[in-house]
Each structure stands twice: as structure tokens, then as C-alpha cells.
C-alpha positions as CSV (number, residue, x, y, z in Angstrom):
1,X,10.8,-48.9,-4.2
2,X,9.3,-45.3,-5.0
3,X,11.2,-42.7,-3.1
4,X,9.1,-40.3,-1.0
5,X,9.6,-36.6,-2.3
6,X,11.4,-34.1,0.3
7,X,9.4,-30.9,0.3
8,X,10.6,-28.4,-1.5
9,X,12.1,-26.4,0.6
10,X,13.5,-29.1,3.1
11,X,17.4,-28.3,5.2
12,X,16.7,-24.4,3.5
13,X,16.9,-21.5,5.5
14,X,14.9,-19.0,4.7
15,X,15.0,-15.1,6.0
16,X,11.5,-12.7,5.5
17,X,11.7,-9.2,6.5
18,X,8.3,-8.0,6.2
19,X,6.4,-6.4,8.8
20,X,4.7,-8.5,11.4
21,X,1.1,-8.9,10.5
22,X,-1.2,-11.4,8.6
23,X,0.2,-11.2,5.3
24,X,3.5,-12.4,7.0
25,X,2.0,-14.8,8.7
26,X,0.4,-16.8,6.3
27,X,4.0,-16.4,3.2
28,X,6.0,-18.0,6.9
29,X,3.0,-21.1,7.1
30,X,3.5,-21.5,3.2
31,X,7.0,-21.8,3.4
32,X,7.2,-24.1,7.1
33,X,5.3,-26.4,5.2
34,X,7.4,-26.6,2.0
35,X,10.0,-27.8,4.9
36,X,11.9,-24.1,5.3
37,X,13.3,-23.0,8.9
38,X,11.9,-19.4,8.7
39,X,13.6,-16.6,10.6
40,X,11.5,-13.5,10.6
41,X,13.8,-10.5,10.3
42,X,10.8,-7.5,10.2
43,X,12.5,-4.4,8.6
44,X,9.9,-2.6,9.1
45,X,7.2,-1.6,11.7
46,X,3.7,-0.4,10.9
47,X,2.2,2.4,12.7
48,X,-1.4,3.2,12.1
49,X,-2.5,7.5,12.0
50,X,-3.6,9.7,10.4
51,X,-3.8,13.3,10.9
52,X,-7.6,14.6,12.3
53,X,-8.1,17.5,10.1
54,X,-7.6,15.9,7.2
55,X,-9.8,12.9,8.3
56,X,-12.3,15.5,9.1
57,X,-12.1,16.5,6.0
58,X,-12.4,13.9,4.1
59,X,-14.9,12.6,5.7
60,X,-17.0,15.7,5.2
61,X,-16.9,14.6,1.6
62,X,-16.8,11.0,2.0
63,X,-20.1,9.8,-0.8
64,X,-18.8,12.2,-3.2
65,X,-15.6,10.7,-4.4
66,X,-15.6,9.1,-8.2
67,X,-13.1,7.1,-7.3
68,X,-11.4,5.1,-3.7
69,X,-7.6,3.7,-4.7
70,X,-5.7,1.2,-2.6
71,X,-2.2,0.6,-2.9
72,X,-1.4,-1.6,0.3
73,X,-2.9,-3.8,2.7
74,X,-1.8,-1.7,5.3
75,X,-3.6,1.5,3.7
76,X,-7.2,-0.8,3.7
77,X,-6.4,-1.7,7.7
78,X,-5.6,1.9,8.3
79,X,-8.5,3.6,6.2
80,X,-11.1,1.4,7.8
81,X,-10.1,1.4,10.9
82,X,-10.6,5.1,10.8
83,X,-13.5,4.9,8.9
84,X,-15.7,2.8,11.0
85,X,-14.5,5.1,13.8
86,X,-17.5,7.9,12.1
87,X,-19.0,5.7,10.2
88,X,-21.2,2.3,10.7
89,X,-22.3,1.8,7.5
90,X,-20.2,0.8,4.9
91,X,-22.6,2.6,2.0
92,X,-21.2,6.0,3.6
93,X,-18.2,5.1,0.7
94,X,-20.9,5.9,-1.7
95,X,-21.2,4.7,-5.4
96,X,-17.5,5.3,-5.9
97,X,-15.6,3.0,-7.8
98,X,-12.2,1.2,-6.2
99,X,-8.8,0.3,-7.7
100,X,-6.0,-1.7,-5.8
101,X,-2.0,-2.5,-6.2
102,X,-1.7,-6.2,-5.7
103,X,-3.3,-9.6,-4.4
104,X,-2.6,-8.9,-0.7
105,X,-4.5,-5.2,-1.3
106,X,-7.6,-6.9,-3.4
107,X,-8.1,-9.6,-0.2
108,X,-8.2,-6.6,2.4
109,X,-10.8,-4.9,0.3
110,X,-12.5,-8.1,-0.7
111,X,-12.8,-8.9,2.9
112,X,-15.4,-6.0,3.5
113,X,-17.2,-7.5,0.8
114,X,-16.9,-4.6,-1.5
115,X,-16.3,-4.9,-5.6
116,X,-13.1,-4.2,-7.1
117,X,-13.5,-2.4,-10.6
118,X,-9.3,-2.3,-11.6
119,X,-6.9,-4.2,-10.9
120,X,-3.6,-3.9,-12.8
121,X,-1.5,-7.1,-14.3
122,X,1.6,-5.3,-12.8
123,X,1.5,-4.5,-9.2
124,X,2.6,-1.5,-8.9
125,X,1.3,1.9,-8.5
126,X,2.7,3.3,-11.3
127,X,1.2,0.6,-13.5
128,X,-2.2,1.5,-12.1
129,X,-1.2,4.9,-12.6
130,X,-0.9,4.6,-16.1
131,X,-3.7,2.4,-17.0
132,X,-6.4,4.2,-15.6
133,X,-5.0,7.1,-17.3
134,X,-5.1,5.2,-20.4
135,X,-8.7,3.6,-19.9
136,X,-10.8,5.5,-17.8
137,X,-12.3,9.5,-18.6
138,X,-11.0,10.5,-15.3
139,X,-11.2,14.6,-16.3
140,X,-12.4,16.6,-13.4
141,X,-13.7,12.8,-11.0
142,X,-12.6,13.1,-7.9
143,X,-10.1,10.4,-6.6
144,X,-9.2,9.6,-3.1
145,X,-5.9,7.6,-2.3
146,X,-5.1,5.5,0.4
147,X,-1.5,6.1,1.7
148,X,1.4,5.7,3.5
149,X,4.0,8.0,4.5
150,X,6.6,6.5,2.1
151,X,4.2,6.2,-1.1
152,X,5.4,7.7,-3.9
153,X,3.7,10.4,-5.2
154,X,3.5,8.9,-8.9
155,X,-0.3,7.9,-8.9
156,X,-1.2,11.5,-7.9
157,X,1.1,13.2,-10.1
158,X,0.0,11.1,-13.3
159,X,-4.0,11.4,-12.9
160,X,-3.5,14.9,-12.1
161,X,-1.4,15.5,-15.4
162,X,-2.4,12.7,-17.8
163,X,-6.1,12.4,-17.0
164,X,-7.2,15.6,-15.0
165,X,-8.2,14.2,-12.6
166,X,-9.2,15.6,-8.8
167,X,-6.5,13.8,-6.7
168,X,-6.6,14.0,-2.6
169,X,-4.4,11.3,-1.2
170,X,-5.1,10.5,2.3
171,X,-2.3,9.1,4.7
172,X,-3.2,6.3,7.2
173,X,0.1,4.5,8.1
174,X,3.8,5.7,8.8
175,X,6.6,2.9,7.9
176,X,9.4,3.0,10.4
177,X,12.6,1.6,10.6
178,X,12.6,-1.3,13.0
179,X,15.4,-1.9,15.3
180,X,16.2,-5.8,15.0
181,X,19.2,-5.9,17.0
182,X,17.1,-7.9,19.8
183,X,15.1,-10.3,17.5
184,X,15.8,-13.6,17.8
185,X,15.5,-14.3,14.1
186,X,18.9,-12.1,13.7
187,X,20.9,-13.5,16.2
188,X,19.9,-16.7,14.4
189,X,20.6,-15.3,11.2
190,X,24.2,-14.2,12.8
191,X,25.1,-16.9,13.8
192,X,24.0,-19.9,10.7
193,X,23.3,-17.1,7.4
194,X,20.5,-18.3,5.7
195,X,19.8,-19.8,1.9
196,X,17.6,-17.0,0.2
197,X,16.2,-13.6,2.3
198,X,13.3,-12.2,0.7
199,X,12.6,-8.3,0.4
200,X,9.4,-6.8,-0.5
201,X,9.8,-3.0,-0.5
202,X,12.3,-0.2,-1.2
203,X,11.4,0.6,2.3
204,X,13.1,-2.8,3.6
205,X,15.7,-2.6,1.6
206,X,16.8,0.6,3.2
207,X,16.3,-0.6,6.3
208,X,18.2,-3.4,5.9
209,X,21.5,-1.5,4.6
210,X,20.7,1.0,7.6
211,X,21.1,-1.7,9.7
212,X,23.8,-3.4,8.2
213,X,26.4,-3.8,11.5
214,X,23.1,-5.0,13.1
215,X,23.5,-8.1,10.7
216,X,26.3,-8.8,9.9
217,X,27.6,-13.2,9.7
218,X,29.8,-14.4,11.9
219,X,32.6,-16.4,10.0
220,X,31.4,-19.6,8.7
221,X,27.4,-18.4,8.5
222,X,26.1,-19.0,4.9
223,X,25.5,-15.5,3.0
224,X,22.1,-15.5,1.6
225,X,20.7,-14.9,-1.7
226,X,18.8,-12.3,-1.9
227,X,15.0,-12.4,-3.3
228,X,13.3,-9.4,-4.7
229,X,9.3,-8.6,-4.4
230,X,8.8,-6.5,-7.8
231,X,10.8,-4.3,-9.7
232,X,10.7,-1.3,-7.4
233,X,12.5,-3.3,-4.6
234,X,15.3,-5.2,-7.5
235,X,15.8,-1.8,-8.6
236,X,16.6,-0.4,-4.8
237,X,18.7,-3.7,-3.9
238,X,21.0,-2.9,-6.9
239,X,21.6,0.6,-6.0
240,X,22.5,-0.7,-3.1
241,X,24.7,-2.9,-4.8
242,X,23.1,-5.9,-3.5
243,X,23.1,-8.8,-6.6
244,X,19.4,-10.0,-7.1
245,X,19.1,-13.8,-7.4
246,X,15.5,-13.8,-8.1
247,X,12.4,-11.5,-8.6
248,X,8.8,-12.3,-8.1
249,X,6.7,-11.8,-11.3
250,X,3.9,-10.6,-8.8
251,X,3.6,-10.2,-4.9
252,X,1.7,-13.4,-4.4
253,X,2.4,-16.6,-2.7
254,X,3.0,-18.8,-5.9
255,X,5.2,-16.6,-8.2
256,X,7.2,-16.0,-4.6
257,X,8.1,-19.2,-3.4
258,X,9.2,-19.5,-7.6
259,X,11.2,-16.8,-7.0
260,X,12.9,-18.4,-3.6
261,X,12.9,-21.6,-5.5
262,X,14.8,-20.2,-7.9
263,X,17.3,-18.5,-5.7
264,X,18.1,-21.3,-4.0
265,X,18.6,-23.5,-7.4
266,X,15.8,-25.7,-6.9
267,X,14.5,-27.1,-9.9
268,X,10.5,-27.3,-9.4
269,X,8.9,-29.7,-11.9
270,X,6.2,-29.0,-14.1
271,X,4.1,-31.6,-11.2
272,X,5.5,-29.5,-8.6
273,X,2.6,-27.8,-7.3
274,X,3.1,-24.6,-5.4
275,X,0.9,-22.5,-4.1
276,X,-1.3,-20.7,-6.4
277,X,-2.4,-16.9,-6.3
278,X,-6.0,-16.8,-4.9
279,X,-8.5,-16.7,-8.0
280,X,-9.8,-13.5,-6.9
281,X,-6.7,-11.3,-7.5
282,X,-7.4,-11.7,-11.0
283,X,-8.1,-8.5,-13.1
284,X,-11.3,-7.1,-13.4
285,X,-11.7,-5.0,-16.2
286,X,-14.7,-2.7,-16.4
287,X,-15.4,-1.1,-19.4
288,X,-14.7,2.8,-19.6
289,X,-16.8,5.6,-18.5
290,X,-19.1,6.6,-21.4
């Protein structure tokens, strides 16, 4: 008789640490139903401002800008938010094209049904940085970019000084560090460890070594293995001196639960299906301005 397959992550405890919010959401329903107890840990909390003059500003010139970049969710939820606050008509963006940083960052613009005209392979914002600067005549077009107050300042600095380009940068969102003493989810973790916890910024990680009395086992909880979102966030965990088991190849739901797959030395078959990346976080690729 045929045994019935387990899913894939059945008897695993897994730990995510990213803000609360949809894209949370939806990575803990993915994993419940690969059979994972989830314990949410968030790092981080999300707040949404940005300053008035500025806005006023900006929105002065708002129709004139070349190009709008995105390099978070969070930045699309906290430009529009302020946006429709003047504005309610989406055509006050203009004829400006729009780049984005990752899958999560493409479906928050998608869902205003605008067009995406670059996308980088590598979801970063110094691989977008560096691409446009290699394909597009940015020299003298004005870019606006969608921030937070702990983006890095590589985007701006690189189309300023490899492509010439006008860069204002915009800040909509502050990342905090979240107190999780409280949380049920560490008082779980506490208590039991966990199999894999997954980080997905810098941010997080520093958070998470921050907090570090906050979380520590009792004796006989299982240490996790630790998951990485991108390079930026590996990179940060070993400063840190935190051993990477696993690194998502992009910040999307398939290539992460790999990744957690992988830390917890599950074997997925080639039949194994997991869940894909949506088909719309695929590339565009526009041709270069004339």
C-alpha cells in the first residue's frame, strides 16, 4: 500500500521575524500548510510618515519626474497612502517610468494597476542601481525614490555619479526596533527553540542581536538554524557571527521555503512542488532611451 506523503514541513518549527503586515501573512499561510508550527517573532515595526515639507514639495513637482523607484513594499503603502491624501487621480504620477527591488515591491505597484518598466534579476537596490546606470541615458532625468529611514543611500549615490542623474529620495516609513519581550511567539520560542528562523533584512538582524537576553533558550529548547533573505541580510548575520544555513536566491515564496528546506535538511524532490514566485515578478526589460 502507497504511503501518503507528510508535508514538507510537518513536526518543524519554524520562526519569521518580519514585520506584521500582508506580506507576512501570506509567507506564515505558505508555510502552515506545508505542515510548520509558525511562531511570528516581528523584529521590526513599521511606522508610516513622512515629513510635510518635503511632501509639499514633491508634490509641487509630482508629473515632472523621468523616473518613480520602489525599493519596498512598505515604501509603495507609504507613498500612496500620502499620495492619494492630495491627489485622486492616479495620472497625477505623470508619464514617468517605474523601477522596483523585488516580487513583494512589483505586487504593491501592480496592484494600482500601473506598468513596471525595470525590474532587476537580483533584488537588491544596488543591483538596480547599477543596471539602470548601465542601460538607461539617465543624464540630467529626474528620479524620485521611495524610502525608508534605514535605506541605504547606494541607489542615489550611483545615478547621481555613474549616470547623472537628478536624484530626490523621498522618505515614507521609519523601521523601529520592536520590543518582543511580550509576544507570545518568543515565549514560545523560549521555551521549545525552533528548526530554522528566517531573517529578511539587515534591519532584523540588528534587532535581533539587540534583543538577544530577550531571546535567549531555556536549557533543552532546540537552537535554530538560521535562514537568510539575500545577501545583504547573510552578509549582516555573519558579522554578527551568526552561521548561515541557507540563503534565499530571491525574496519570494518559492526560492524561500527552498531556502528553509534546506536548513532544515529536507530533501525536496524534483516532484516536490513548492510554491512558485508569481509570473508577474518576472523582468521587464524596456529598451533604452534613444
Amino acid at each position: 500500500m502507497k504511503k501518503t506523503a507528510l508535508p514538507l514541513f510537518t513536526g518543524k518549527r519554524i520562526v519569521i521575524t518580519r514585520p506584521q503586515g500582508a506580506a507576512t501573512q501570506a509567507l506564515r499561510e505558505v508555510l502552515a500548510g506545508h505542515g510548520a508550527t509558525v511562531l511570528e517573532v516581528p523584529l521590526l515595526d513599521i511606522e508610516y510618515a513622512a515629513d510635510a515639507a518635503t511632501l509639499a514639495a514633491i508634490w509641487a513637482q509630482m508629473g515632472q519626474y523621468d523616473w518613480l523607484v520602489f525599493t519596498s513594499a512598505n515604501g509603495v503603502q507609504g507613498f500612496f497612502e500620502r499620495y492619494f491624501e492630495s491627489f485622486d487621480d492616479i495620472r497625477g504620477l505623470g508619464i514617468c517610468r517605474i523601477a522596483c527591488v523585488g516580487p513583494a515591491t512589483v505586487a504593491a505597484v501592480r496592484a494600482y494597476h500601473l506598468h513596471i518598466d525595470h525590474i532587476p534579476p537580483d533584488a537588491t537596490a544596488a543591483a538596480l542601481a547599477e543596471e539602470l546606470a548601465s542601460t538607461e541615458d539617465l543624464s540630467n532625468q529626474r528620479v524620485l525614490i521611495i524610502a525608508g529611514t534605514r535605506n541605504s543611500d547606494v541607489l542615489a549615490r550611483t545615478l547621481e555619479e555613474k549616470s547623472r542623474a537628478i536624484v530626490q529620495t523621498l522618505t515614507v516609513y521609519a523601521t523601529e526596533e520592536n520590543d518582543v519581550s511580550a509576544l507570545a511567539g518568543t515565549e514560545d520560542f523560549r521555551e521549545h527553540g525552533a528548526d530554522a528562523i528566517v531573517f529578511a533584512s539587515p534591519s532584523a538582524v540588528e534587532s535581533f542581536v539587540a534583543q538577544a537576553s530577550r531571546l535567549t533558550l531555556r536549557p533543552g529548547a532546540f537552537p535554530p538554524k538560521t535562514v537568510a533573505i539575500g545577501p545583504t541580510t547573510a552578509a549582516a548575520l555573519r558579522e554578527h557571527g551568526i552561521p548561515v544555513a541557507a540563503q534565499a536566491a530571491a525574496p519570494a515564496q518559492g526560492p524561500l521555503v527552498a531556502a528553509i528546506a534546506e536548513a532544515c535538511a529536507i530533501r525536496v524532490s524534483s516532484s516536490k512542488k513548492l510554491p512558485a514566485a508569481s509570473k508577474r515578478s518576472k523582468t521587464n526589460r524596456q529598451p533604452a532611451n534613444p
